[in-house]
BANUPA-859775 format. One record per residue: residue in one letter; x negated, y negated, z of N, C-alpha, C in turn. Coordinates in steps of 0.05 Angstrom, whole numbers, plus 5000, padded with zeros to 4 digits. Each point is the difference from the previous one (the first is absolute). Layout:
! residues N
AXYZXYZXYZ ...
END
This chain:
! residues 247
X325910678758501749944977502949975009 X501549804988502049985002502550174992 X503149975019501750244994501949784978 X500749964974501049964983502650124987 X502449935004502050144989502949874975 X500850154988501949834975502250185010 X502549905018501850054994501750014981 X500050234982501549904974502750105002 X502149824987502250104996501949984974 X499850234998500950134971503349884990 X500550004977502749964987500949814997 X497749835006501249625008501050014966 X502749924995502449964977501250175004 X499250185010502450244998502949885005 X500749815019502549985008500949755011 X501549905009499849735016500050115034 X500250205006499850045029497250225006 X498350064983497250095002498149594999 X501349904983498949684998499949865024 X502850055015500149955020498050075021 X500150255007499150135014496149944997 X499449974974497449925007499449755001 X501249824998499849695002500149975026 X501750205020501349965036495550115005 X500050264988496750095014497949815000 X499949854966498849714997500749845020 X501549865007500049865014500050085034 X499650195002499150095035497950055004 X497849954973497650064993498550265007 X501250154980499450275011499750174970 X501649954967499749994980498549764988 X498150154985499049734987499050074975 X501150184992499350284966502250024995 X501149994977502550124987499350134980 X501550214985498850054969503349924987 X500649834976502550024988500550074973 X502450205003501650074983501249824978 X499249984971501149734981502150124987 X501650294999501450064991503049955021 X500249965023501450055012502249765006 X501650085012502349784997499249755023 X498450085013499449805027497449794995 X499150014972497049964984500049635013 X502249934985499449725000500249875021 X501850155018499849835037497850085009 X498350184993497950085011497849834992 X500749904978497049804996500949795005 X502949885007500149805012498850045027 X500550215016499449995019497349995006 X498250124980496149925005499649844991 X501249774990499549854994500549795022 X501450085020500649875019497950085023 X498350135000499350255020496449964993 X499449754998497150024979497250205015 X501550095027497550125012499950325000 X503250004979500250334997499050104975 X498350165000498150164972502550194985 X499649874977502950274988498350154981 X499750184992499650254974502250094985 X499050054978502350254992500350175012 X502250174994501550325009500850004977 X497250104991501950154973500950254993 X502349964985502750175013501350204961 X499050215006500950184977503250115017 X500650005023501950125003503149945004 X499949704999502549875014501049894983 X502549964983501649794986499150124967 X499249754988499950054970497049824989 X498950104978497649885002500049664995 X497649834989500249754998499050024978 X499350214986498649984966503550104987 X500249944980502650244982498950255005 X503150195008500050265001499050094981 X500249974981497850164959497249885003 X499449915013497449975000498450075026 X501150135013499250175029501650295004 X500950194973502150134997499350225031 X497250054997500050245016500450015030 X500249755007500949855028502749985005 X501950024985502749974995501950245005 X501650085006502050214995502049774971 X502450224992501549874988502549785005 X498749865020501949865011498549694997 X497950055000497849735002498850045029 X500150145019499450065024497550085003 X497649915017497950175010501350315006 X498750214979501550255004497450095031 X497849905001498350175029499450284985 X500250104978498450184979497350015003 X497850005016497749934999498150154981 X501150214994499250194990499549964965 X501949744991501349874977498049764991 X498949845022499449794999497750034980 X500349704984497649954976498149825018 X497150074997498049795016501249754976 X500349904983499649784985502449835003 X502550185008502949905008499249965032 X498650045014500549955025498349785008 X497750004973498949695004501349834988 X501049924978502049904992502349855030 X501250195007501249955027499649835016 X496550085018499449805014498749834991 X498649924969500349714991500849875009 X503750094992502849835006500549935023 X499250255020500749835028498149885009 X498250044988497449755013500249784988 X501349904975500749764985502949875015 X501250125005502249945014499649895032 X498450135011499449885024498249744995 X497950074978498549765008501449724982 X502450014980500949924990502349775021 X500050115022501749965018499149875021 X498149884998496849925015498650065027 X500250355006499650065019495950064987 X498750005017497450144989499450195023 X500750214987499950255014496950035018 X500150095024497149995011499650425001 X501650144987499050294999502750124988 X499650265000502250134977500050335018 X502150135002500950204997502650194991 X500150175005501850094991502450235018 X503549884987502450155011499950225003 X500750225015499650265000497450164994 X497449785010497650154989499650144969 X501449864986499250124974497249994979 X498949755020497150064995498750235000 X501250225020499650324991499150194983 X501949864974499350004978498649954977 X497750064984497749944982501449844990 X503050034981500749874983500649655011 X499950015035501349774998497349905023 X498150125000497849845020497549884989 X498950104977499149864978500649794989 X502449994987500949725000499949885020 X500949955030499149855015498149955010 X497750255000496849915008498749844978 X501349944983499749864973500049735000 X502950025002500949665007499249995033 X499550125013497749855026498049874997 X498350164982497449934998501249854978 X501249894982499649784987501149745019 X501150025014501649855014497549915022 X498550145007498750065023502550005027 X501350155002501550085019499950255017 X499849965026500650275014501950144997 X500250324998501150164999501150175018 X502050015016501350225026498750314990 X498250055020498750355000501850285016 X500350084975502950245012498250314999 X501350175017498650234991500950104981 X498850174991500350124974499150014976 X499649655000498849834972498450184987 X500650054966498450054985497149924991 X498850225000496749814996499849964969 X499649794998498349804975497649994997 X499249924973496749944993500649715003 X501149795014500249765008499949945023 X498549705011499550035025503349955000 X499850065035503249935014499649735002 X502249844994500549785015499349975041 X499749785003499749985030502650105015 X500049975018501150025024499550145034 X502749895020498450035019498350305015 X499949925014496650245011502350295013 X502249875008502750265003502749904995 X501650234993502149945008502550095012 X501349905006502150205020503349924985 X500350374992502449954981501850135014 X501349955027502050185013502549755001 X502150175007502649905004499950015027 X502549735020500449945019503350105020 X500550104973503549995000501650185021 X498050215009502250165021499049975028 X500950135018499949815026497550075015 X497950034984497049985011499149774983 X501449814991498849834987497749875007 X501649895023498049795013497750185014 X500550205011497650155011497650014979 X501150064975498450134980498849824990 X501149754996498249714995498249905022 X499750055018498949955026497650094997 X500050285000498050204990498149984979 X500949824973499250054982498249715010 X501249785011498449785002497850045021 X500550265018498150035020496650104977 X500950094987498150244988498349834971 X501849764993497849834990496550025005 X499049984972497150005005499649704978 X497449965012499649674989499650074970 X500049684987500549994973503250005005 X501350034970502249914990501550254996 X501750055012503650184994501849844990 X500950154980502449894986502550185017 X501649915004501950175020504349954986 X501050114989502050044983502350105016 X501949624992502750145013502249964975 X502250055010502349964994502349925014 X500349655007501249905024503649954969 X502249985020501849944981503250035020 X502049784986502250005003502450164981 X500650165011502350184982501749794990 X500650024970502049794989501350174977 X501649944987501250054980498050104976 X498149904999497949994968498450165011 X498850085028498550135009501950334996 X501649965004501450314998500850084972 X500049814981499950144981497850024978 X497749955017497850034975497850255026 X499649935025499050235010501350125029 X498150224997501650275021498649925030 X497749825005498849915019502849725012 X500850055009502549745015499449985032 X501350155007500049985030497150045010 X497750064992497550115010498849724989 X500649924989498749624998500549835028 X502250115008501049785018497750075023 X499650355009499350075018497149884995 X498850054982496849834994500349755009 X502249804996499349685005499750005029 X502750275016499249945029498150005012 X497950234995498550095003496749715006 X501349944971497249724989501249845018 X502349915006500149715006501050145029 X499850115021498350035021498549895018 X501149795018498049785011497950105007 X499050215010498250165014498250054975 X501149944970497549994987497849864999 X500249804998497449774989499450085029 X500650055025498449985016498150195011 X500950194978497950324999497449954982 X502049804979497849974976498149835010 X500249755016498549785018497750245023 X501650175016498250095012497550254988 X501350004982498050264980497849784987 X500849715002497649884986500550024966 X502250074989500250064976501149784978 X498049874984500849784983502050024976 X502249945000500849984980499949814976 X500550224975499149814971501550144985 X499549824979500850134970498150054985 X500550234971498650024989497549764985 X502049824992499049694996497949925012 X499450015030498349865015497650155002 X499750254988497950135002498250054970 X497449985010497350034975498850165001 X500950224975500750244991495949944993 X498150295000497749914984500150114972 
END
């Protein structure tokens, strides 16, 4: 059996220099998964940019924690602080407001004509009953794969698909590259979904998250000439969620 892997990289809208930064991995062919952010200020270069990019698989990242929602604040109140802000209250959240939510950002993306090939979620908030139901929901209506996190709450629903592992570590301090090395050595066949966060520190990036300078260290890390040629000698195919038939 074959070794199968989805480099995914997270935040695509977040910013114009996270956009950047994964459009540079796309094109050194080494990203070929994004999940994007529709709330974020970098939204619309970003689907210009997959739209330019036809061999890159995008998803949602759907995102309770960043900016302001895309439904009205009174009709998602418990998601909100008093500012209109994702207050990150998890404790607050309504299951019916948080589907409501990702409706919106799933109407918004596909409204925008990306067709998402899988869905997960910002800060693992899938964690949460209130907000992983709704999306094992809209998976299986969608028939879409779902990113498998630990923790996940058990349901009387099947899970949506996804891949056979996954590998949810950061690259950012100066075992990066060792620790990516490692992780691609230790591949077992079938399909890994494998989760970065490549990015350019900019202005918009510093004021919406606390991750800045540890983006940059991830892109070094990925874009790495000595990669594809680890990934070439490990025999390891890269794909997107898209290209694969889920049973």
């Amino acid at each position: 059996m074959k070794k199968y892997l989805i480099i995914n990289a997270d935040d695509f809208g977040l910013s114009p220099g996270v956009n950047r930064a994964i459009g540079e991995l796309h094109q050194a062919e080494v990203v070929f998964s994004a999940t994007l952010m529709v709330n974020m200020p970098g939204f619309e270069e970003a689907v210009d940019l997959a739209r330019q990019c036809p061999a890159l698989g995008v998803g949602l990242h759907f995102n309770l924690g960043y900016g302001t929602p895309i439904c009205p604040a009174r009709q998602v109140a418990s998601l909100v602080n008093q500012k209109g802000y994702f207050s990150q209250q998890a404790d607050n959240w309504n299951e019916k407001e948080v589907e409501l939510e990702l409706e919106a950002q799933w109407r918004r993306l596909v409204l925008a004509g990306i067709r998402p090939t899988h869905i997960d979620s910002h800060q693992f908030v899938q964690r949460y009953y209130s907000v992983f139901r709704p999306l094992v929901k809209l998976c299986q209506r969608k028939k879409l794969p779902l990113r498998r996190i630990p923790g996940e709450p058990i349901l009387n629903l099947r899970r949506p698909p996804a891949a056979d592992y996954s590998l949810l570590d950061t690259y950012f301090d100066g075992n990066g590259k060792e620790r990516l090395r490692k992780n691609l050595e230790s591949l077992r066949p079938g399909l890994t979904e494998l989760m970065c966060h490549p990015g350019y520190v900019d202005d918009t990036l510093i004021a919406l998250s606390s991750w800045t300078l540890v983006r940059e260290e991830e892109l070094r890390v990925f874009a790495d000439s000595d990669l594809l040629l680890l990934i070439k000698q490990l025999d390891i195919n890269l794909v997107h969620y898209g290209q694969i038939k889920f049973r």
